[in-house]
C-alpha positions as CSV (number, residue, x, y, z in Angstrom):
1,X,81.6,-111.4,78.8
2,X,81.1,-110.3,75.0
3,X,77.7,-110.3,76.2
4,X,77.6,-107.7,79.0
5,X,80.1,-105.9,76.9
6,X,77.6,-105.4,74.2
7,X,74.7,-105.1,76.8
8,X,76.4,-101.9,78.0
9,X,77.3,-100.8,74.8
10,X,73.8,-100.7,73.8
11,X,72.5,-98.8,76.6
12,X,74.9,-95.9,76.6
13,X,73.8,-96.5,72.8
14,X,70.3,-95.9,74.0
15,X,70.8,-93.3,76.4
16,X,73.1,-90.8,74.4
17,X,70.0,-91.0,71.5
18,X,67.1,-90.6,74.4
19,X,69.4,-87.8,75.9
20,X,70.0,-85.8,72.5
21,X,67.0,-84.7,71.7
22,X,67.3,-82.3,74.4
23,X,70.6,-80.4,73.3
24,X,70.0,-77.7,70.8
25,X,70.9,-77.7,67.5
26,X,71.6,-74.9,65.1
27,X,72.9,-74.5,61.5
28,X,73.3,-72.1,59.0
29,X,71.8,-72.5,55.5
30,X,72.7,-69.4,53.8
31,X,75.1,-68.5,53.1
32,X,76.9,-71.9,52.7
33,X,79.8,-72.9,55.4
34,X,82.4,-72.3,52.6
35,X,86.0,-73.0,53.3
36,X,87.3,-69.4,52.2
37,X,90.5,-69.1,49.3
38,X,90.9,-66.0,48.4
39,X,92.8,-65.2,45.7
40,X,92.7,-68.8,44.4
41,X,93.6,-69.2,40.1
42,X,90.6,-70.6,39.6
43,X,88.4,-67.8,40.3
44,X,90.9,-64.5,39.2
45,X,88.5,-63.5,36.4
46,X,85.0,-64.9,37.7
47,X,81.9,-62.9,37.1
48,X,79.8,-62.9,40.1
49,X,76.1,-61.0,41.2
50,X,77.2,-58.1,43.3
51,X,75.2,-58.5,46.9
52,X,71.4,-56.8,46.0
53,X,69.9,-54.6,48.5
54,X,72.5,-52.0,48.9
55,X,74.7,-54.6,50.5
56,X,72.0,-56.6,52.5
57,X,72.0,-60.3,52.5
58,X,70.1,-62.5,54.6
59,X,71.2,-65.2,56.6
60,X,69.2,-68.2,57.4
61,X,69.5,-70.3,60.6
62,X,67.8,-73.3,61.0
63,X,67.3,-73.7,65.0
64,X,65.7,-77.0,66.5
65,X,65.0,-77.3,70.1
66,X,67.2,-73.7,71.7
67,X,65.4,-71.5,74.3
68,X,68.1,-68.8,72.8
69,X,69.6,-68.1,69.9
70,X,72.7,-65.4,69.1
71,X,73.7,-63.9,65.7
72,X,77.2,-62.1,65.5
73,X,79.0,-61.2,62.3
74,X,82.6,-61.1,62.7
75,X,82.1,-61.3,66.0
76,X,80.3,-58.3,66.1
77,X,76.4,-58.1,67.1
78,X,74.2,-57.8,63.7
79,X,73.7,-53.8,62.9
80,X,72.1,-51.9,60.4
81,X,73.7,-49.3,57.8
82,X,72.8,-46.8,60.7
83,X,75.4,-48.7,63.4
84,X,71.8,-49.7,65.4
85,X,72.3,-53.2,66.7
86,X,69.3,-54.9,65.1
87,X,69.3,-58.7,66.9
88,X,69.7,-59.4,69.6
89,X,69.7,-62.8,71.7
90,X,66.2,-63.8,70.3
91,X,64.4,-66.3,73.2
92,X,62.3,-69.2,72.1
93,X,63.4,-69.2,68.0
94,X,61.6,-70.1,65.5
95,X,62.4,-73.0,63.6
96,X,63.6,-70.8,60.8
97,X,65.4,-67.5,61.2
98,X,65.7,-64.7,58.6
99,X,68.5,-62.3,59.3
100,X,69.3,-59.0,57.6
101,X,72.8,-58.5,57.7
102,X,74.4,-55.3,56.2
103,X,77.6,-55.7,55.1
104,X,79.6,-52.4,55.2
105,X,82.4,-51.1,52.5
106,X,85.1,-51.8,54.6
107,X,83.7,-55.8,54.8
108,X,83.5,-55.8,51.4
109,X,86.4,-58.0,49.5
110,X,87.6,-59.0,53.1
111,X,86.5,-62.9,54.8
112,X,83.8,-62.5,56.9
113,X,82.2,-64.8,59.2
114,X,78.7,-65.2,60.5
115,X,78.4,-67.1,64.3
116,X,75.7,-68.7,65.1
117,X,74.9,-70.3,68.7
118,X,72.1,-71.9,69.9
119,X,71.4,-72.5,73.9
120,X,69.3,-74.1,76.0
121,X,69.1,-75.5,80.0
122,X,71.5,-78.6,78.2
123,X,74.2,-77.0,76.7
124,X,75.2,-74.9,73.5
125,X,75.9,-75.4,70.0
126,X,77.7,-72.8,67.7
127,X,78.1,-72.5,63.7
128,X,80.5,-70.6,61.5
129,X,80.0,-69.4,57.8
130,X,82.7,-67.9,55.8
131,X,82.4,-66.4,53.2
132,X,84.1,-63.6,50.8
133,X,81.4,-60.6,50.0
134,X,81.5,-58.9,46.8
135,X,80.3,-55.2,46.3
136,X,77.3,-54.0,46.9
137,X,75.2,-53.1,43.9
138,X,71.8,-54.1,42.0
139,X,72.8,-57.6,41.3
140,X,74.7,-57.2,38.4
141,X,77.6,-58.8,37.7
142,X,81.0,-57.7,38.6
143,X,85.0,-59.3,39.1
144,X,84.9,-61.2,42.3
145,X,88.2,-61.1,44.7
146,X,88.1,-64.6,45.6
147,X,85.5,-67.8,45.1
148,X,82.5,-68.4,48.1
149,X,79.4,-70.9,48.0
150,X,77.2,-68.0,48.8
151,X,76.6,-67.1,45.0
C-alpha cells in the first residue's frame, strides 16, 4: 500500500513540475517588495537620495513565459507628468521590463504600490511592491518620512 501511495505521490509530483512551466511567472526587482513602516523610530532622522529625474523611477519586472503583461501604480494605469497613460497591457514581454513611472507630489511621502500581473492561455500571476517615495529632486539627500528597500 505504502507503495502505491508513494507511486502516486510521485506522479502528481511529476506532473505539477511538467505542468508549471506553462504558467507565467512575474516579479518585481526594483524597487524591492518592502513591507512598508512609516514612521518607524528607527528611521525618524535618516538621510536618504531624493528620487532623480524630476521624480521618475523605473521599475523593473522580470516576466518568464506571459503572452501579457499589466503595470498599475496604485492601482492606477502608469502615466506621465502630462496625465498621458504611457503602458499599457504590453503582449509578448520581454524577459526584462523597464518602466518609467512618475511619481506625482501628491504620492510623494504617502505608501505607494506598484502591481504587476502577468497572463497567459494558463492562468495569471500578480506582484505587489510597496514602497514610501521621498521628494523628487537631483539625488541629493534629504529627511525621509519613513524607511523603504528602494534606496
Amino acid at each position: 500500500m505504502k507503495r502505491i501511495i508513494a507511486g502516486l505521490a510521485l506522479l502528481l509530483l511529476t506532473a505539477s513540475l511538467a505542468a508549471g512551466g506553462t504558467v507565467p511567472r512575474v516579479g518585481i526587482m526594483h524597487p524591492r517588495q518592502a513591507k512598508v513602516f512609516i514612521h518607524p523610530p528607527v528611521c525618524e532622522n535618516r538621510l536618504l537620495p531624493s528620487i532623480p529625474n524630476r521624480g521618475v523611477i523605473y521599475a523593473q519586472v522580470l516576466v518568464h513565459n506571459a503572452d501579457t503583461l499589466y503595470i498599475e501604480f496604485n492601482g492606477q494605469p502608469v502615466r506621465d507628468e502630462f496625465g498621458n497613460i504611457i503602458y499599457y497591457p504590453k503582449v509578448n514581454p520581454g524577459y526584462l521590463e523597464i518602466i518609467p513611472i512618475y511619481i506625482e507630489d501628491q504620492y510623494q511621502h504617502k505608501a505607494c504600490y506598484i502591481t504587476a500581473r502577468a497572463e497567459n492561455g494558463h492562468g495569471s500571476h500578480s506582484v505587489y511592491a510597496a514602497f514610501i517615495p521621498i521628494p523628487a529632486g537631483k539625488g541629493d539627500k534629504v529627511p525621509a518620512f519613513g524607511c523603504t528597500s528602494m534606496y
